[in-house]
C-alpha positions in Angstrom: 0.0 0.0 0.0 1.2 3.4 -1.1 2.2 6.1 1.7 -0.3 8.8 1.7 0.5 12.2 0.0 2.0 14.9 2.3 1.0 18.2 2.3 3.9 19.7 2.6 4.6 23.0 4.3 7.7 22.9 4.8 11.2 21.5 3.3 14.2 20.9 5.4 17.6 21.3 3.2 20.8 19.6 4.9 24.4 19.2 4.3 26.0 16.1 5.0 30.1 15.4 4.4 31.0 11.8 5.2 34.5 10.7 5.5 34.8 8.2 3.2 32.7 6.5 0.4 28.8 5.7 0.7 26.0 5.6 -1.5 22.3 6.9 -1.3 20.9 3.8 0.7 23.2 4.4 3.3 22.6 7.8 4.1 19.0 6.9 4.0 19.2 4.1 6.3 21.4 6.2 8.8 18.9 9.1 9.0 16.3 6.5 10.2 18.5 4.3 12.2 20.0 7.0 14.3 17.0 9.1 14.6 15.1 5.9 16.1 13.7 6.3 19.5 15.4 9.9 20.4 11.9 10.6 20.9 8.4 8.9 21.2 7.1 7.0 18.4 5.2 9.4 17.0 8.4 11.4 16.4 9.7 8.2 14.1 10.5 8.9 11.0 9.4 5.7 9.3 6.0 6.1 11.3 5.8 10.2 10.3 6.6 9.1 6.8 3.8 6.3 7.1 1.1 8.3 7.8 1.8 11.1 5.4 3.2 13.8 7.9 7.1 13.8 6.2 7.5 13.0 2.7 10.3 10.7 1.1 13.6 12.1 1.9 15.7 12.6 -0.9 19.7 12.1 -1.3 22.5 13.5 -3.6 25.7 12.8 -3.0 28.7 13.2 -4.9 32.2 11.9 -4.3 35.3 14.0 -3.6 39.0 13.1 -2.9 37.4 9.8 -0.8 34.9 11.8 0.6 31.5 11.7 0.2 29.4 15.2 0.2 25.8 16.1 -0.6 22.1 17.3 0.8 19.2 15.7 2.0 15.4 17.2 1.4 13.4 15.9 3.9 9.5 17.6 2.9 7.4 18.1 6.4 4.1 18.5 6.6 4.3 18.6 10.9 4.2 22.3 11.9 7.2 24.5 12.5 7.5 23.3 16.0 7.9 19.7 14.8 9.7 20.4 11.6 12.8 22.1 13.9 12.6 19.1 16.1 13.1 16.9 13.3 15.8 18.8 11.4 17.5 19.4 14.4 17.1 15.2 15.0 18.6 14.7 11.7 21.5 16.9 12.1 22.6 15.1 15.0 24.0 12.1 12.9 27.3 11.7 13.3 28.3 8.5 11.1 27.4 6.9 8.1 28.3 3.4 8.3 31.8 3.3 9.9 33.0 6.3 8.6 32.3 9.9 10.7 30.0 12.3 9.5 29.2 15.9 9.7 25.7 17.1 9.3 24.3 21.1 8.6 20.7 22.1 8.3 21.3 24.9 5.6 17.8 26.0 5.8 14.0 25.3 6.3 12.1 26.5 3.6 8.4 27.8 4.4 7.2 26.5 1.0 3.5 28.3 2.3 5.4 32.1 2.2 6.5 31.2 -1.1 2.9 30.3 -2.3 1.6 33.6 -0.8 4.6 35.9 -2.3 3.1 34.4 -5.5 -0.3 34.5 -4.7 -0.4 38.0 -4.3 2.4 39.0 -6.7 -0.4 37.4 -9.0 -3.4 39.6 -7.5 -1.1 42.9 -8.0 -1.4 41.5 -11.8 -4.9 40.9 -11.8 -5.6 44.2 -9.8 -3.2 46.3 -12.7 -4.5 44.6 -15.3 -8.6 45.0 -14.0 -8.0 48.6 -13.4 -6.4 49.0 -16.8 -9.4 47.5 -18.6 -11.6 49.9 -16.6 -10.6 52.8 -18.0 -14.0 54.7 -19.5 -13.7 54.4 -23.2 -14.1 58.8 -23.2 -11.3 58.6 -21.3 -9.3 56.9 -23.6 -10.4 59.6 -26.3 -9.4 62.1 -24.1 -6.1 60.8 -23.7 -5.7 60.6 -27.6 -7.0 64.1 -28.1 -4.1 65.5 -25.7 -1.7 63.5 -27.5 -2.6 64.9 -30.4 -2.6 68.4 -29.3 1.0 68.1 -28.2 1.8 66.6 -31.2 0.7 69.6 -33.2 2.7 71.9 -31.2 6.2 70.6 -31.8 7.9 72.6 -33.9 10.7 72.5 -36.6 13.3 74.3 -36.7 16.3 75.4 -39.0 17.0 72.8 -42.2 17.8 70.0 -40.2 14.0 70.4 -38.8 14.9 69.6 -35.0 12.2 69.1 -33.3 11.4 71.4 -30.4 8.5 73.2 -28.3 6.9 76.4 -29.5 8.8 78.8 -27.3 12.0 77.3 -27.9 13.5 80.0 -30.1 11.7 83.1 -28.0 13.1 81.9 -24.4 16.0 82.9 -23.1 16.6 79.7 -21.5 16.3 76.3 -23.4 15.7 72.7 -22.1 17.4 69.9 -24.2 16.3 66.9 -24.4 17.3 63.8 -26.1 14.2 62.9 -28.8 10.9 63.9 -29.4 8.8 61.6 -27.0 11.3 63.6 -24.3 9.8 66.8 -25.7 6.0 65.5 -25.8 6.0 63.6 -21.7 7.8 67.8 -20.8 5.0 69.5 -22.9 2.6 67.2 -21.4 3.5 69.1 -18.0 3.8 73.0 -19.3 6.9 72.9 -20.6 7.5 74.6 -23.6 11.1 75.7 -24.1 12.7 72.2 -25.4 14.5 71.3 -27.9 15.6 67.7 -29.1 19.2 66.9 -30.2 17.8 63.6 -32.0 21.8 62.5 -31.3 24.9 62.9 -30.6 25.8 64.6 -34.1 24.5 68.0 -32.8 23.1 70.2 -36.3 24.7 73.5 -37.1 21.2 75.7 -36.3 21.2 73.9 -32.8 24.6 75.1 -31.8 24.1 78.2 -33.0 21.0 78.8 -31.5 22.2 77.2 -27.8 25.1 79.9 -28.1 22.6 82.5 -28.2 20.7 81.7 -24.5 21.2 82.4 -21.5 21.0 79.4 -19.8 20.7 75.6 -21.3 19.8 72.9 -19.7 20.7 69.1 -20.9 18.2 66.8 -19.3 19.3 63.4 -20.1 18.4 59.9 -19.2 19.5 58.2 -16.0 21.3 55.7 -17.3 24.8 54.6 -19.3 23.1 56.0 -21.8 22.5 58.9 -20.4 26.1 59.4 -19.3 27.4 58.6 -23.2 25.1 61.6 -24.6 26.4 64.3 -21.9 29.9 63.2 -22.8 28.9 64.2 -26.4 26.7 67.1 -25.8 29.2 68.9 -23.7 32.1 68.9 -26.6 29.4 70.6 -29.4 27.4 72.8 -27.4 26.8 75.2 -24.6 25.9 73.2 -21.5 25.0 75.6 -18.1 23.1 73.1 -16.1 22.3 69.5 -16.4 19.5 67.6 -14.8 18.8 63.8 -15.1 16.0 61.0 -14.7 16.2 59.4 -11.5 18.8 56.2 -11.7 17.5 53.5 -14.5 14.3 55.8 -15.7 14.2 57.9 -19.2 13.3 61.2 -19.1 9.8 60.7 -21.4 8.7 57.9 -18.4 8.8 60.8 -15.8 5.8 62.1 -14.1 5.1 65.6 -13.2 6.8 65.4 -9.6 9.7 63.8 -11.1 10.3 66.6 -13.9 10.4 69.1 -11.3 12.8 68.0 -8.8 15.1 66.8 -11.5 15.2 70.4 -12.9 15.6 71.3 -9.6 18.3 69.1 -8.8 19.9 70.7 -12.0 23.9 70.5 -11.8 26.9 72.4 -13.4 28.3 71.2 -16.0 31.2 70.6 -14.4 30.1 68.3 -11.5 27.2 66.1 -13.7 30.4 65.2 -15.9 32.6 64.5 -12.4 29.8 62.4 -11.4 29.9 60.1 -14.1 33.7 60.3 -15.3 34.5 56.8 -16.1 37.7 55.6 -14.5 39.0 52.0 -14.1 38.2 50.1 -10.7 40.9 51.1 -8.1 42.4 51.4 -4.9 43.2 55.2 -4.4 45.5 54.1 -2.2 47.3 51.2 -0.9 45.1 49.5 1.8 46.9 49.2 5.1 49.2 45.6 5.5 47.2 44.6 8.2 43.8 44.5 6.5 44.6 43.6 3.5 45.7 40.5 5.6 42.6 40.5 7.1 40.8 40.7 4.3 43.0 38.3 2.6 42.1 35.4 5.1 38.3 35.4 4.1 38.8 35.0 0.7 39.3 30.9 0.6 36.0 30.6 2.5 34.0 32.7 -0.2 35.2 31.4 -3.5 33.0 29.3 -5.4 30.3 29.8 -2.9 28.4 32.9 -4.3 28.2 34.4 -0.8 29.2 38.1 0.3 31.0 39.0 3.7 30.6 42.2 5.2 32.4 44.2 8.0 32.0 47.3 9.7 35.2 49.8 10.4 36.5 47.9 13.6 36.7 44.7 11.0 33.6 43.3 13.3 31.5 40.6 10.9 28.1 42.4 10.3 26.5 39.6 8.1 26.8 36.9 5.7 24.4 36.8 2.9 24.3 35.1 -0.9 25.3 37.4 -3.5 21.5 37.6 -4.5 20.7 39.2 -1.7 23.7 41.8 -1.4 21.9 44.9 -3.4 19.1 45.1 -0.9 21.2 44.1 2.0 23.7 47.1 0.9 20.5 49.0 0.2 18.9 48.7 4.2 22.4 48.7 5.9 24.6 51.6 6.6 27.4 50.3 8.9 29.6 48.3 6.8 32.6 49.5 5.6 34.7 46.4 3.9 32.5 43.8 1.7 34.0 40.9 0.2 31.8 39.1 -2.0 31.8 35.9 -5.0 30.3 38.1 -7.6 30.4 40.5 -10.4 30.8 44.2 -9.1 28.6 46.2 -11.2 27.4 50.0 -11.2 24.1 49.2 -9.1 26.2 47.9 -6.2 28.6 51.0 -6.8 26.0 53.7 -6.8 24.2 51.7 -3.8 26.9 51.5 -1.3 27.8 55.2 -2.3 24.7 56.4 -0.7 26.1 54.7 2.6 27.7 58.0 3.7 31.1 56.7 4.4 33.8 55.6 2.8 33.9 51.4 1.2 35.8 48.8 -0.1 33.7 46.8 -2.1 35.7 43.8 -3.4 34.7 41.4 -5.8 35.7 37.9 -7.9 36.0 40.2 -11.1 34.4 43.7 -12.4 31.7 44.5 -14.4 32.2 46.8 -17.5 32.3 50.8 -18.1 32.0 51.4 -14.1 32.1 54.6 -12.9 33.9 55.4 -9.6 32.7 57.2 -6.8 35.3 59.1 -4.4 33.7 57.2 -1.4 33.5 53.7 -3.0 37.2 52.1 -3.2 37.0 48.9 -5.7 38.7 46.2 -6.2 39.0 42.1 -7.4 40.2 39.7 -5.1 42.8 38.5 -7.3 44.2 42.7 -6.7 43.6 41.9 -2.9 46.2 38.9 -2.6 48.3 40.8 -4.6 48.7 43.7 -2.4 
């Protein structure tokens, strides 16, 4: 007769390391064996599994250097009181056979969380995609009409035709944009002085016009993008102030709110192209002998793992997370000052730990490419780190 189907709510994941060689069955027949009787009866595996309250445990193992290494699932369907009582049985075995063993519980997963992170991850969906529909058909029209209208108002200008805002020429300050659905989302707001570059080959009539204003300002894209057009824009043409999208948003996405605190936030020139001034990953100085020894000593426990370390200034561990978690741990911390992690450094992490307010060393297996620096972000690979 077939056990009965659990319902399982939970799923404990352990590591076992065995030294020496053993196959599936035996790993099997030691969880049982050596779990036996700890408890009462109905804490036995083989009678939980029996009546449906733990599922069939599950084995991989895989062979290295004459040890044996791998995980066991065990799913539970027992609450979380019971589920820790038999994880924390089943890490208590300590042989295999003859041969000595080593047991971890990595971690329980709480396979009913999971359902509702989906479950309402899916109602968001439904909820977006309800209201969506709901929209009154005149409103629709409506929409369409001001599109329309804002259409009609761009302008052309000189015989390249660039595309700008009817009060572009009479202003005496200008707002440059990028492309026309830039100038439509700003003339959607009240904006009317704008003019598109529709490049980074800037016409003749543009420059010639931009020399003639008081002030311009570029507002560009916040992204690499972004960063590639200002580098262009501010070797053709007069440049007073530049304002950009907030980080990973284009400029004809923004809302009214966000148009006016990026023109707000307007910079000079001089420090929007600091900002993003693309230098190679470095050390500004040589780290102290001392950490970098420090430091150094971490790095064979990381590799290969895909796990980050992090420290605060007095070198004191802070936390110890997988390297898919380390934007949004970097994101809600503000302590650390040293992280060593098995990953990719890319600009996300840089501009993230550069709103920490202190000064980091944020050292990775290798670097992502075209990063831009930040004065208060130090970077570096491990590979640099050992060398030092």
């Amino acid at each position: 007769m077939a056990a009965p189907a659990v319902a399982t709510k939970y799923v404990i994941e352990v590591k076992i390391e065995v030294d020496g060689v053993v196959d599936r069955n035996d790993v099997i027949g030691a969880t049982f064996g050596q779990t036996e009787g700890i408890f009462s009866s109905e804490l036995d595996l083989r009678e939980l599994q029996r009546a449906g309250r733990i599922g069939r445990i599950d084995v991989s193992l895989q062979v290295q250097g004459g040890k044996t290494i791998g995980k066991i699932s065990i799913p539970s369907g027992l609450d979380r009181f019971y589920t820790a009582l038999i994880a924390a049985m089943v890490e208590s075995l300590d042989r295999v056979g003859p041969y000595p063993a080593k047991v971890t519980i990595e971690k329980i997963e709480d396979l009913r969380a999971e359902k509702r992170k989906k479950i309402v991850e899916r109602a968001r969906a439904i909820l977006y995609e309800w209201e969506r529909r709901k929209i009154p058909e005149e409103d629709e029209v409506l929409k369409e009409l001001e599109e329309s209208v804002i259409k009609a108002k761009v302008v052309e200008l000189g015989p390249e035709k660039i595309e700008a805002g009817p009060e572009a020429l009479s202003a005496d300050e200008v707002i440059v944009v990028e492309g026309r659905a830039d100038i439509i989302n700003l003339m959607r707001y009240g904006y009317r002085n704008i003019i598109a570059v529709g490049g980074v080959k800037i016409p003749q009539t543009l420059q010639d016009l931009l020399a003639r204003k008081k002030r311009v300002i570029a507002f560009l894209d916040g992204d690499r993008g972004g960063d590639m057009v200002l580098r262009e824009l501010s070797q053709s043409i007069k440049i007073d102030l530049v304002a950009r999208a907030p980080y990973g948003k284009e400029v004809e996405e923004l809302n009214a709110k966000e148009v006016e605190d990026a023109l707000r936030e307007a910079q000079p020139l001089s420090e929007a192209l600091r900002r993003i001034k693309a230098e190679p990953a470095h050390v500004a100085e040589p780290m102290p002998a001392e950490l970098t020894q420090k430091l150094s000593s971490y790095i064979g426990e990381i590799e290969g793992t895909l796990m980050s370390i992090a420290f605060d200034s007095g070198f004191n561990e802070l936390w110890r997370k997988p390297v898919s978690e380390l934007a949004q741990q970097l994101a809600e911390s503000k302590d650390y000052r040293y992280v060593l992690f098995d990953g990719v450094v890319t600009q996300r992490l840089i501009d993230i730990v550069a709103s920490s307010g202190g000064e980091v060393y944020l050292i990775g297996a290798r670097l992502g490419e075209n990063l831009s620096t930040k004065p208060s972000v130090k970077v570096l690979t491990m590979e640099k780190l050992r060398q030092h």
